[in-house]
BATORKOL-286260 format. One record per residue (C-alpha): residue in one letter; x, y, z. Coordinates in pm, whole numbers, plus 50000, padded with zeros to 5 digits. Layout:
BEGIN
> r;east;north;up
> A;X;Y;Z
...
***
This chain:
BEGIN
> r;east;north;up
> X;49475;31119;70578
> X;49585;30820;70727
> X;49650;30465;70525
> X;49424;30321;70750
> X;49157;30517;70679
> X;48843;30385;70508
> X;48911;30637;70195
> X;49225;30408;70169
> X;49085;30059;70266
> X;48857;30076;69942
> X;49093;30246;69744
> X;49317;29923;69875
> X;49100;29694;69786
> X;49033;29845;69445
> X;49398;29845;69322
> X;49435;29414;69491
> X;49081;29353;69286
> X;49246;29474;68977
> X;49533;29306;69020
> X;49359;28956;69066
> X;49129;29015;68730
> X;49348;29165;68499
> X;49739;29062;68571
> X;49766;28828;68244
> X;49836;28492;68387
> X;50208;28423;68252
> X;50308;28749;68462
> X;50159;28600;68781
> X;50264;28268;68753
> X;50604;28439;68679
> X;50591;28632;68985
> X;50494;28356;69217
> X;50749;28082;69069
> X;51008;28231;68811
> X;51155;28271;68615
> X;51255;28639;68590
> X;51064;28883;68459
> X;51168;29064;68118
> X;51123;29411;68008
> X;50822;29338;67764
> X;50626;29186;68031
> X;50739;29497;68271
> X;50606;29751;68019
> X;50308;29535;67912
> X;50153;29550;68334
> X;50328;29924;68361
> X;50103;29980;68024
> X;49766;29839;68169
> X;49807;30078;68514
> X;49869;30391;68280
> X;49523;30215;68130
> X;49373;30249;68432
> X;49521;30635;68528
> X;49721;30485;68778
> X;50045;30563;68667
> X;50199;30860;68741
> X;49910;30896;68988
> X;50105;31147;69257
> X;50244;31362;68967
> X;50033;31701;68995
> X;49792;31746;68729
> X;49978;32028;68533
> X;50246;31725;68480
> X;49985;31473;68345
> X;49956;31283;68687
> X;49650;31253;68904
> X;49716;31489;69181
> X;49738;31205;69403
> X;49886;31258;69773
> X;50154;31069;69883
> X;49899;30832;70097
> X;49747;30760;69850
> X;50017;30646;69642
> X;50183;30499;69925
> X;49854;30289;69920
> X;49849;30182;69597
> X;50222;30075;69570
> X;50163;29846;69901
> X;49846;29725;69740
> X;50039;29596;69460
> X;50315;29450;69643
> X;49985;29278;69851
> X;49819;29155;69552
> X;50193;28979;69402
> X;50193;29239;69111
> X;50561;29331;68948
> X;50771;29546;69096
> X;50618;29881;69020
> X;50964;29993;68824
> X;51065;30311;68961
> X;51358;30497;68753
> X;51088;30673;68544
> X;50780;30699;68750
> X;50940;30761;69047
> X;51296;30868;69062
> X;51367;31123;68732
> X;50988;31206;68645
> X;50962;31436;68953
> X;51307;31584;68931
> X;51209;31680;68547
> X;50839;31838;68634
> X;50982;31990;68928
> X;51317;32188;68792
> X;51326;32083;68398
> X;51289;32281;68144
> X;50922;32288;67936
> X;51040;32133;67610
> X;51186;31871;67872
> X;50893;31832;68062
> X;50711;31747;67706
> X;50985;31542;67581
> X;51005;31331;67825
> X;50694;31322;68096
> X;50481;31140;67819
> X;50716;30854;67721
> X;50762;30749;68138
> X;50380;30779;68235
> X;50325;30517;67976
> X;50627;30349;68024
> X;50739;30323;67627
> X;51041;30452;67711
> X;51236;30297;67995
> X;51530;30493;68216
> X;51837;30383;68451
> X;51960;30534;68716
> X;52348;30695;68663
> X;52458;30752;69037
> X;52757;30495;69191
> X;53078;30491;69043
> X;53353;30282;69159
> X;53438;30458;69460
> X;53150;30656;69491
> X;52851;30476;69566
> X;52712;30601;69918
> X;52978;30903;69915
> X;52756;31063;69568
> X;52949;31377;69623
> X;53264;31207;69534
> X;53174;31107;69125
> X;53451;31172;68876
> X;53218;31080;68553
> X;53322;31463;68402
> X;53112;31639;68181
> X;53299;31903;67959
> X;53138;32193;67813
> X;53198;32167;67395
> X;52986;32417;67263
> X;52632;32307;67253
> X;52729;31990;67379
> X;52889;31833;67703
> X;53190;31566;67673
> X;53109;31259;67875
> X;53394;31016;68009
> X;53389;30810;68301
> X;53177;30525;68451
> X;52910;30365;68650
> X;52810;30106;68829
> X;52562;29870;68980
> X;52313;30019;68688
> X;52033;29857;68736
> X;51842;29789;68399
> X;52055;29970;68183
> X;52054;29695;67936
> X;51721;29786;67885
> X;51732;30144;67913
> X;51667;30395;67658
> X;51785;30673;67859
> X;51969;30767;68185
> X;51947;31012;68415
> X;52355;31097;68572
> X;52530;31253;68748
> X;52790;31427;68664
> X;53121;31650;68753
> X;53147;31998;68568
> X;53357;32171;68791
> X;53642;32007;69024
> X;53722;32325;69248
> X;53580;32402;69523
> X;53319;32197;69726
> X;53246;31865;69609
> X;52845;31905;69559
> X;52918;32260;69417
> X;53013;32045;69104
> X;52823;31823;69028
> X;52530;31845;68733
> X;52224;31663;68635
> X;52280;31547;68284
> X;51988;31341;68105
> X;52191;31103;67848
> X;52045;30899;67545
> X;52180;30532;67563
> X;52202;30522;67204
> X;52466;30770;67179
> X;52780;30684;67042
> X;53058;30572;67300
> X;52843;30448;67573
> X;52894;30074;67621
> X;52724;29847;67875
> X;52875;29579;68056
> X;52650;29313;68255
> X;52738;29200;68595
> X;52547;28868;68701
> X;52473;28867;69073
> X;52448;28630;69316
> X;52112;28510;69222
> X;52279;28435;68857
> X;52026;28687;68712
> X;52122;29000;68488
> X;51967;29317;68610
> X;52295;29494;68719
> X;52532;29682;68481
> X;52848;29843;68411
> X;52792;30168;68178
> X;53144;30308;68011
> X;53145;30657;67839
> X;53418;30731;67611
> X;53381;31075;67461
> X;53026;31061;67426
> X;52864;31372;67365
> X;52535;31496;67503
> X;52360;31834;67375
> X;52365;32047;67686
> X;51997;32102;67665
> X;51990;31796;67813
> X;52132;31963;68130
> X;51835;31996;68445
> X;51770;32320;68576
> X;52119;32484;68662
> X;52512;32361;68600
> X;52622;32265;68945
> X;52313;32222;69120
> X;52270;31858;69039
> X;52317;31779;69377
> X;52026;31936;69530
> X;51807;31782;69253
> X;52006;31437;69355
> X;51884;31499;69712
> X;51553;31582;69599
> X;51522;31258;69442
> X;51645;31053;69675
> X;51359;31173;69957
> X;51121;31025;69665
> X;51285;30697;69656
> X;51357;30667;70070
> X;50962;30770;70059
> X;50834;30530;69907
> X;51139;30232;69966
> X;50890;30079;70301
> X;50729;29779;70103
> X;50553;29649;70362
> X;50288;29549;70080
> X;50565;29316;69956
> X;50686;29184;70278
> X;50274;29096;70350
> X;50309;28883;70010
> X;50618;28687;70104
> X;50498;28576;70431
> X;50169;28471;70247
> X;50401;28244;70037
> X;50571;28132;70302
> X;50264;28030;70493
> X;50164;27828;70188
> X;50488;27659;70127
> X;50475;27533;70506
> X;50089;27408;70429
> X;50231;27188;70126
> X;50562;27076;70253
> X;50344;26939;70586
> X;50484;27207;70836
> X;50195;27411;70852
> X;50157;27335;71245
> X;50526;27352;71345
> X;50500;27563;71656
> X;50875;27714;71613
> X;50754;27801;71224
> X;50436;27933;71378
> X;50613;28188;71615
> X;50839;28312;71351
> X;50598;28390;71100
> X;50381;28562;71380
> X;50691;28720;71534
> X;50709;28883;71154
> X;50327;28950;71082
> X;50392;29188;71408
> X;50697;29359;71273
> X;50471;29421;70963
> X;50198;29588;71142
> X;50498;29822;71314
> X;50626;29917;70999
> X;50273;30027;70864
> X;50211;30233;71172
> X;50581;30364;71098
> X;50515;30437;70757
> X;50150;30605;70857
> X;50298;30833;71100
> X;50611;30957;70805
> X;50366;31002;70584
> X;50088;31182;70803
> X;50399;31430;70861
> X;50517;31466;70535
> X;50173;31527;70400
> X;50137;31803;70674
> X;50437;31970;70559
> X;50717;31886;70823
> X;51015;31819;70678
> X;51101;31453;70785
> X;51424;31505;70633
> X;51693;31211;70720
> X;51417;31032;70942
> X;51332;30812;70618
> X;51664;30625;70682
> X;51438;30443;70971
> X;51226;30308;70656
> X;51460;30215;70475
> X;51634;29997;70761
> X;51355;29878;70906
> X;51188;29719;70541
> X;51493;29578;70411
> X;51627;29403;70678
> X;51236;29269;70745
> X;51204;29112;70347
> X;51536;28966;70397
> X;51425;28824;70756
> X;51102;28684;70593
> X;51314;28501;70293
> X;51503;28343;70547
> X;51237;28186;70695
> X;51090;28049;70365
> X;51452;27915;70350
> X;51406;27708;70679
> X;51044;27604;70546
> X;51222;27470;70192
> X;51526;27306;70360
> X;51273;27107;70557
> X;51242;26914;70231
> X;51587;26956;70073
> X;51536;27183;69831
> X;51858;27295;69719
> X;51949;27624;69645
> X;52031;27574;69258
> X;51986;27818;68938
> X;51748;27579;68769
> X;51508;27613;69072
> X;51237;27833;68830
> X;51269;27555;68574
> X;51196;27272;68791
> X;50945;27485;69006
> X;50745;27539;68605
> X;50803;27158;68585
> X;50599;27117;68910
> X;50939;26914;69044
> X;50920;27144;69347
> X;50648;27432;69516
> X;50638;27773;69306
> X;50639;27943;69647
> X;50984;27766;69689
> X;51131;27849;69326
> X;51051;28244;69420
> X;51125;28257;69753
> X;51504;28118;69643
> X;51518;28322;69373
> X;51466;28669;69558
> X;51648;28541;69870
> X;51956;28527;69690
> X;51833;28879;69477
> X;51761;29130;69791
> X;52050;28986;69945
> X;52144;29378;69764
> X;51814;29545;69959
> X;52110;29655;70277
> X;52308;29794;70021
> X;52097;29916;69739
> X;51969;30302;69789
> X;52279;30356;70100
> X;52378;30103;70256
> X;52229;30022;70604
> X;52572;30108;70799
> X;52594;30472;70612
> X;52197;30499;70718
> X;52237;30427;71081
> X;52515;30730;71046
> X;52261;30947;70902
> X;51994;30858;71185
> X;52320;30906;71458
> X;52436;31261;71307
> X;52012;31351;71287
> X;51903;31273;71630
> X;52285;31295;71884
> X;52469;31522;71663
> X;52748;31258;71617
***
């Protein structure tokens, strides 16, 4: 099955239809001009896919989920992005829901798989520490057998959402001899627990959506553990294929030069030949990424093992969204918009273009996207060691 195929055009067109009938009107306007989104309005558009069956769609059917392929939910996440919905919030859906179907436990699987379809109960992700952010095999967070329970002390950073997170996924070191990955675990934590404390960090975009998390002593029942002590870095690995997957937002990237296109129509520069070229010059490296993410996902559906090859995706989108934000940057200096914090405010004020207020906004906010995930530099490594040996 290809994302090209007619199966997916309709099912594409479907999932954008929805999105233009039903997305309650505060969301979009909140999506096109700012300002941020908040965790309400998050769960309230996660809450009307799960409406619809569409979330948890690629889960297999003994989990709850649709049975989806990976097409097919490739489809529908680009569709979104197409159609300007909110950032489909993966920690739940995405990231720990398949880890927990695939190796957790059954009283896990019902604990927990219910909560994320729905998306009542929200999860972070527990994974760079200072001094251990692309290097996962090198976390010191420790987790101390105590009986029933485990002893948590340590730290993490760049947690994204954990302000709003009910639980976290981690992981963890239970063992310090021997090889790095051979001791590491897969601990699922309760933020509630006692001795956890989270710490914002405001980014460059002056937005708070990254975190500190502190444990001091906090104690976690060990049936919380996934599958086997030590193993938690295979399940880590297993994960992070599912998030390189489905990291390609060429759906997204379609949306921003759509905004971008309309800011030039109502600033006047709607003809400039140079602005013409660029945004052309990018509507082509769209269409390569597509056919790039076709041909990963034709072979992944098949089987084949694409292995570290997803590190290509994950280069290739990133550095495209942040080369389309810089060219709605060129289009809104054309008319002196400055780069302030108050540009959602004035943008709801109609004292400058939406397209101009978001397109600020999330220039300064993926800014992260070469960073976030492994950082581009540790990814070309990957691609280097995968295809030369070196």
């Amino acid at each position: 099955m290809s994302i090209f195929s007619a199966e997916m055009s309709v099912f594409r067109e479907e999932v954008i239809a929805f999105c233009r009938k039903e997305m309650p009107p505060e969301i979009r306007r909140k999506v096109r001009a700012g300002p941020p989104l908040g965790k309400l309005e998050y769960q309230q558009w996660q809450a009307m896919l799960h409406g619809k069956g569409w979330a948890g769609g690629v889960w297999p059917t003994s989990a709850g989920g649709g049975g989806w392929s990976l097409t097919r939910q490739f489809v529908f996440e680009q569709a979104l992005g197409e159609a300007g919905a909110p950032w489909l919030i993966p920690m739940g859906l995405t990231y720990v829901a398949p880890v927990i179907y695939t190796f957790g436990s059954d009283e896990q699987k019902q604990r927990h798989l219910p909560g994320i379809q729905s998306s009542s109960v929200w999860w972070c992700q527990g994974y760079s520490e200072p001094g251990a952010g692309s290097d996962l095999a090198s976390v010191k967070t420790s987790a101390e057998r105590d009986g029933d329970h485990y002893v948590v002390r340590g730290q993490k950073i760049w947690t994204t959402m954990a302000h709003w997170a009910d639980w976290m996924f981690c992981l963890v070191r239970t063992a310090t001899n021997g090889k790095q990955q051979n001791g590491v675990s897969f601990l699922l934590i309760d933020m509630n627990s006692p001795g956890i404390s989270v710490r914002p960090i405001v980014s460059i975009d002056n937005d708070h959506h990254l975190n500190e998390v502190f444990f001091d002593h906090v104690r976690v029942p060990a049936a919380n553990l996934i599958g086997e002590e030590g193993k938690g870095w295979t399940y880590a690995k297993f994960l992070l294929k599912h998030e390189r997957l489905t990291i390609a937002e060429p759906g997204k990237a379609k949306f921003l030069l759509a905004e971008v296109e309309r800011l030039a129509r109502n600033v006047g520069e709607g003809q400039n030949p140079f602005l013409i070229r660029q945004i052309t010059e990018a509507r082509l490296r769209i269409d390569a990424l597509d056919a790039l993410c076709d041909r990963m996902l034709r072979r992944a559906e098949s089987g084949e093992d694409i292995g570290n090859v997803v590190s290509i995706l994950k280069i290739r989108s990133t550095e495209l969204i942040q080369h389309i934000e810089g060219i709605g940057m060129e289009v809104a200096a054309r008319i002196g918009l400055p780069m302030d914090f108050e540009i959602p405010a004035r943008a709801a004020l109609g004292e400058v273009p939406g397209e101009a207020s978001q397109l600020a906004y999330l220039y300064l906010r993926d800014r992260a996207h070469t960073i976030a995930g492994g950082a581009t530099e540790v990814q070309r490594n990957i691609i280097a060691r995968s295809y030369f040996g070196f």
